[in-house]
N, C-alpha and C positions, 0 to 999 in steps of 0.2 A: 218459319224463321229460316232463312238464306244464310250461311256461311259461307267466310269466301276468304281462302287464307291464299295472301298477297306474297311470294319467297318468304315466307314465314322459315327464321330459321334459329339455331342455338348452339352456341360453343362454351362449355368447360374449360379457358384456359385452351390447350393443346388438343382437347379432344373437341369435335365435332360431333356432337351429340345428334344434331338436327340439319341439315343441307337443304338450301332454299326449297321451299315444297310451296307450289300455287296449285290452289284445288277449290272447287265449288260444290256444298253438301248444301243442295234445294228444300226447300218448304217443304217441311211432313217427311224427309227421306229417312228411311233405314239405310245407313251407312257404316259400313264395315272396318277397323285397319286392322291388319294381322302381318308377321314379320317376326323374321329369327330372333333369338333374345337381345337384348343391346340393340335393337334396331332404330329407336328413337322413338316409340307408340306412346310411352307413356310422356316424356318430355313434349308431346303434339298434345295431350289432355293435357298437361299443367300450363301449355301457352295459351290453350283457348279458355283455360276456367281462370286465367291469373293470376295461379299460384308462379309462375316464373317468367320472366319479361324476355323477350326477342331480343337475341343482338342484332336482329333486323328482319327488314318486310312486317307488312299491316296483317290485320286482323279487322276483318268486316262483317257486319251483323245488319244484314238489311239495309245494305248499304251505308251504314253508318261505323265511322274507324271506331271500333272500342281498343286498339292495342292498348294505350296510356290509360285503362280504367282498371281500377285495383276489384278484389276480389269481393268484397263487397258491393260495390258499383256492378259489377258482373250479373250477379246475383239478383239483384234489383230487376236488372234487363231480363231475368226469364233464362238464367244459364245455372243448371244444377249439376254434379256430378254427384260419381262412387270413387274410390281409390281401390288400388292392389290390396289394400288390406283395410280391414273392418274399421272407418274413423267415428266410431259410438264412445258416450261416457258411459264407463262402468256402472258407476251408482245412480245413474236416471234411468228408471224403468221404460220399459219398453212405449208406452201409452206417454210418460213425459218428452220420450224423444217427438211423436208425434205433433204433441202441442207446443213445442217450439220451433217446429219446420214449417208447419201449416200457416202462411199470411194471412192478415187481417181479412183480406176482400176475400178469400176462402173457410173463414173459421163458420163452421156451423155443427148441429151436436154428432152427423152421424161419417162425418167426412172422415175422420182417422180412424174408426173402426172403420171403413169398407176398407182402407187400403190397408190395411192391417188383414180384414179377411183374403184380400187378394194374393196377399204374401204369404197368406198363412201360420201370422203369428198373433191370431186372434185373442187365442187361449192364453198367451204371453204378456198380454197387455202391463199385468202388477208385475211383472218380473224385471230385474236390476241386468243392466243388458250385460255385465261380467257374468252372467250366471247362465248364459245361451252357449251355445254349441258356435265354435269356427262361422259352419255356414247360416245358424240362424242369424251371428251377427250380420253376414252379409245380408241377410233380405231385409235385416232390421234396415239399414241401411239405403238399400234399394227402398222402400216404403219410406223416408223420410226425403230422399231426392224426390219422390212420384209426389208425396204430398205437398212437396213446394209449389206447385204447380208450373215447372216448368217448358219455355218455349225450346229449350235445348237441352237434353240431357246426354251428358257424356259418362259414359259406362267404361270403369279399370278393371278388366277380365271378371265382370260380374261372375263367370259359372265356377270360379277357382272355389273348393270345396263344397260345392254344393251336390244333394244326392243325382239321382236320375227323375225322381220324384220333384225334385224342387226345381230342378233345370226346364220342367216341365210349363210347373210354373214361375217361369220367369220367361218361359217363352211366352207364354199367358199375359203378364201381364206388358210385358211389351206390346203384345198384340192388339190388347185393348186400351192405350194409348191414343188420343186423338189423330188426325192428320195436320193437326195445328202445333204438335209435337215433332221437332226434330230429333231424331238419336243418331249420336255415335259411338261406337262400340268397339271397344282393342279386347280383344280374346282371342285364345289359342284352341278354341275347341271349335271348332271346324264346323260339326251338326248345327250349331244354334246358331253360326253365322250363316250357316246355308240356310236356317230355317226363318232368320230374325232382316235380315239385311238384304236390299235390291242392288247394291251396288259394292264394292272391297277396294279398298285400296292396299298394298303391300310397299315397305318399306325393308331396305337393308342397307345397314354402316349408315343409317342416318337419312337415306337417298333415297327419295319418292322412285319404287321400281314402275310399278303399272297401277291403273283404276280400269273396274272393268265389271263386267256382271260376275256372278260366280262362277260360272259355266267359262264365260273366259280367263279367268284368274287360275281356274281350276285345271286346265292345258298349258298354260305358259310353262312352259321347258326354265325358265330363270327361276320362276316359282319352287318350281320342282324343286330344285339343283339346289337353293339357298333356304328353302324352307320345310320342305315337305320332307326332302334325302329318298335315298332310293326306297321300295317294296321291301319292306322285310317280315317274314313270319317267322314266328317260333316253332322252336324243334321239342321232341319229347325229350324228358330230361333224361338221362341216364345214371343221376344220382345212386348209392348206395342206398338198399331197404335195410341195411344191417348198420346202420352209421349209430356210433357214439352219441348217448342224450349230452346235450351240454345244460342245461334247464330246466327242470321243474319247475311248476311254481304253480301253488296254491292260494288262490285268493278270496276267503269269505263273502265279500263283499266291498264294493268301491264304489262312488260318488260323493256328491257336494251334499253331505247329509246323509248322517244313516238312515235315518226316519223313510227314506226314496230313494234307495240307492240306484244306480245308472245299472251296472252289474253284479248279478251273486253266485255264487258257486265256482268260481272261474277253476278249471282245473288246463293250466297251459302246460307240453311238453316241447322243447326244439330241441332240434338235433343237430352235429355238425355237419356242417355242409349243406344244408336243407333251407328252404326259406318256406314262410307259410304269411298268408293272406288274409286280414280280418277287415271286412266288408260287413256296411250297414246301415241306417241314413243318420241324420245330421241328429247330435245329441242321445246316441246309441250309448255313446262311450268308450269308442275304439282310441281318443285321446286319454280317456282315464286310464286305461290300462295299460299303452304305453309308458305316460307318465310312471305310475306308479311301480312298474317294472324297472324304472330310470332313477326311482327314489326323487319324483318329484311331486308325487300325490302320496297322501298315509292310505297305508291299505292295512286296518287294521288285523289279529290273526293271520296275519298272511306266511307262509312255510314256502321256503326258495333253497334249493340246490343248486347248484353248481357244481359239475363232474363228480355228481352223488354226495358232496360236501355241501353241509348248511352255509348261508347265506344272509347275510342279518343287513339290511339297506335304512340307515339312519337319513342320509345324505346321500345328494347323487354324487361325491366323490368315492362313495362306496361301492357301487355301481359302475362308476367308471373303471377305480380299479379291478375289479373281478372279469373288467374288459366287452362291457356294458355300453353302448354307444347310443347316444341317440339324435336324428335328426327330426328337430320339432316342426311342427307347425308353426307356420307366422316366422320360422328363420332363428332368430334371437341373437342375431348378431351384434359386434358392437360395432357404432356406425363412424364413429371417430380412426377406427384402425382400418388399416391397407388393405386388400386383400392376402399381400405376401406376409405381414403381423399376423394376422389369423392365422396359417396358417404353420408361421411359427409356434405359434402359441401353442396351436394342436400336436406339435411333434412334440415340445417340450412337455406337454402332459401326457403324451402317451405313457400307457404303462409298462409295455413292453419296445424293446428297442427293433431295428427292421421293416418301419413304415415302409409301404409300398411307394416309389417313386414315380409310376408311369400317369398316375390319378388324372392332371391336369393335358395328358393326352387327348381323352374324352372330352375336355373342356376348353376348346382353343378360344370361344370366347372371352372363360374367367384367364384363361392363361397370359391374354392381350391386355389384363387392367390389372394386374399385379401390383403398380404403383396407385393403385386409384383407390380412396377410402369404401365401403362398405356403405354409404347412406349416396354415393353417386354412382354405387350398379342399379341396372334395372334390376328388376326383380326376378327373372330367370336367372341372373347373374350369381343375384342375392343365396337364391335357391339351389346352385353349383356349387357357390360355397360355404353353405352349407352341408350341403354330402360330400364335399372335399375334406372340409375340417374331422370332418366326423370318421372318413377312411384317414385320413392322418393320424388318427389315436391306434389305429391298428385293432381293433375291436375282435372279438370273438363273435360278438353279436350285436346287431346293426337294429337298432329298433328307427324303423323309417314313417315320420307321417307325413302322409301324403307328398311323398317326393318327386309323385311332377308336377306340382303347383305351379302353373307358370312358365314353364316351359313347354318352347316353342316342338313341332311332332319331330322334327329330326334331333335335337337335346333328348327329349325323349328314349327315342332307338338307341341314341350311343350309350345314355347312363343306364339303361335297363341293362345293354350289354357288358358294361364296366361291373355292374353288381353281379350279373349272373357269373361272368369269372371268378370274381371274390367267392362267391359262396361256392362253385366248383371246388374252390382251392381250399373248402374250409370255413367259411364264414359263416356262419347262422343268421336269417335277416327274420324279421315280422313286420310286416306291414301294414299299415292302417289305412284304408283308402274307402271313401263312398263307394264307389264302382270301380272297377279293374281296370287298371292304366299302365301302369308299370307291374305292376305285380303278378303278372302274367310271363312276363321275360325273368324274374326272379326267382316265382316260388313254384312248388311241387303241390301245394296243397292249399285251401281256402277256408275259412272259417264265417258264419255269419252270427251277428249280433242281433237276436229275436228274443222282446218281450224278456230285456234284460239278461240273456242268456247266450253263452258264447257255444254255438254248434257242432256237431263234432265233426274235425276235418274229413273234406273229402277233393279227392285229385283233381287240378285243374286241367283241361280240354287243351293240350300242345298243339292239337292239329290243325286248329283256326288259323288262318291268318290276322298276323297283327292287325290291330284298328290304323297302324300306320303308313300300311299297306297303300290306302284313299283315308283318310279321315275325312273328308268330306262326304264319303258314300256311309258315316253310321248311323245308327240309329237316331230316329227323328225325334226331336224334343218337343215336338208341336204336342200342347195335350189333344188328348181324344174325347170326342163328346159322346 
């Protein structure tokens, strides 16, 4: 199936979200968009799947205009997508999502179990998809677009939360894909578009920059400059080994059911000034623990200090106060308010007075849509303000998940370097991440989630160069046979 977007373009009002873009993605192609955040990647997936209409130029599918077909009509044609964030019902199990994806001219007994094994979440089938991990919802997901059987599948940063393990397979199952299968794919992780895609196109302020192989996307000097930012490695940290505990905490046991719990024994200590890294794959638990560190999971027995003083967390405004911050997964913002209301909103809860003013330095993206609601950022956008809001409460301690969801490799470099000052100056971070991203510019120290058990820290490696150095040069997601 041939895609052929004619000045395909899109305006908010005042902002120009999208700038005529004419491009052709051939029969069977792996094709790639990648582009600073607010670039306009995801508004290019919601014009071609019809979740949002052009304020002008066509939309070609085989040479036939679909622009004026609604999203259903779309669908029909053989056009499947994923979004930025996991679109599953909670309470239809994983095996129901299947049987209502899968068409008529495809149902037969062993179809939704193979893509299910290919995903990986075979085992999952009876399980209520509220009750998966971040990233299994995504493969739930991906597995419900694969089973549609479609001629176009558009991919919204398929690999956000997912392990190294499952990146693995998802290059998998891309690869086994027809050539009667077209894909397009907006992602910020660099490997699986080297490894998944024969062609990239990059987009900035909305503006078709270049289309090109990888090899040539991946020299463009404008690339560089607007996406990639300059080489930076990390330095060994010179933190204090004598610093102030700010935290204890003691946690019996945590998950959805004590009967199985996610984790037991947790014995966590931070310190000021100091950041630490918990690392592990999808449905470990590294969100329960945040969570409940935040007072927004029951962690039953659980014993917390604070500057050697007990700690009793009913509610996360308990946790707030004691100067508890947290930035979740999936964002949680409200989508009705401004950017600048948000973070109003976060000053005015702060518990201590003296917020840091320099925050939206780092962030000259979110700092340009100050007037703009919350449900019209992209989702990097989404994700700065979020660790914006969250430094605006002035926190003692920064519980971060996975906070570069989304963001583009140079967003990356500056907010890992915005944290590590904070915690320089004082700040305690924990971080939850599949694999090390940011948390390497942050923390002193890493943790891993094994067979329900959190590991005892040990020093992370300063003297690598950052992955942002090339993130096109890391490690390959291709599985291995």
């Amino acid at each position: 199936m041939t895609l052929r977007l004619d000045g395909l373009e899109r305006r908010y009002g005042g902002l120009h979200a999208l700038k005529p873009v004419s491009l052709t993605i051939g029969d069977g192609a792996r094709h790639a968009v990648i582009g600073p955040n607010g670039a306009g990647k995801t508004t290019l997936l919601h014009l071609i799947a019809g979740s949002l209409k052009p304020t002008s130029g066509r939309l070609l599918l085989d040479g036939t205009d679909i622009t004026d077909l609604t999203v259903p009509r779309r669908v029909t044609v053989g056009i499947s997508r994923t979004h930025q964030h996991p679109a599953v019902y909670p309470k239809l199990t994983v095996a129901e999502h299947l049987t209502l994806a899968i068409p008529p001219r495809r149902v037969r007994g062993d179809h939704g179990t193979v893509v299910l094994e290919m995903v990986g979440l075979d085992r999952s089938a009876a399980t209520p998809a509220g009750k998966l991990s971040y990233g299994q919802q995504r493969l739930l997901e991906l597995a419900v677009a694969v089973a549609a059987g479609p001629q176009l599948l558009l991919l919204d940063e398929p690999s956000s939360g997912l392990s190294d393990h499952d990146l693995r397979r998802l290059s998998t199952v891309l690869a086994a894909l027809g050539n009667d299968v077209t894909v397009l794919l907006v992602d910020h992780n660099l490997a699986l578009v080297r490894d998944v895609a024969d062609h990239v196109t990059v987009l900035h302020h909305g503006q078709h920059l270049t289309t090109g192989t990888i090899d040539q996307v991946r020299a463009d000097s404008a690339v560089r400059q607007a996406y990639l930012g300059t080489p930076t490695a990390t330095t060994a940290k010179t933190r204090s080994a004598t610093a102030a505990t700010l935290l204890t905490a003691r946690l019996p046991q945590l998950g959805h059911g004590m009967a199985a719990p996610e984790l037991t024994d947790v014995d966590l200590t931070l310190a000021v000034g100091h950041g630490q890294v918990v690392v592990g794959p999808n449905g470990a638990g590294k969100t329960t623990l945040l969570h409940a560190l935040a007072g927004l999971h029951p962690a039953p027995g659980a014993q917390r200090l604070v500057d050697g003083k007990p700690l009793t967390v009913r509610h996360p405004a308990d946790a707030l106060r004691a100067g508890i911050s947290l930035v979740p997964q999936g964002r949680r913002l409200f989508h009705r308010l401004t950017v600048a209301e948000h973070l109003a909103v976060a000053r005015a809860h702060s518990p201590t007075r003296g917020a840091p003013t320099n925050i939206l330095d780092a962030m000259p993206e979110l700092a340009a849509r100050l007037r703009h609601r919350a449900d019209r950022l992209s989702g990097g956008e989404q994700q700065m303000l979020a660790l914006a809001r969250a430094l605006l409460a002035n926190p003692r301690l920064m519980l971060l998940d996975e906070p570069g969801e989304g963001l583009a490799p140079i967003a990356v470099g500056r907010l890992g370097h915005l944290l590590a000052d904070r915690v320089d100056n004082g700040l305690a971070a924990l971080v939850a991440e599949p694999h090390l991203l940011l948390g390497p510019l942050i923390a002193d120290t890493v943790r891993t989630i094994t067979d329900r058990t959190l590991t005892p820290a040990r020093p992370i490696d300063h003297t690598t160069p950052a992955p942002a150095e090339d993130p096109f040069a890391a490690p390959s997601h291709k599985a291995t046979t």
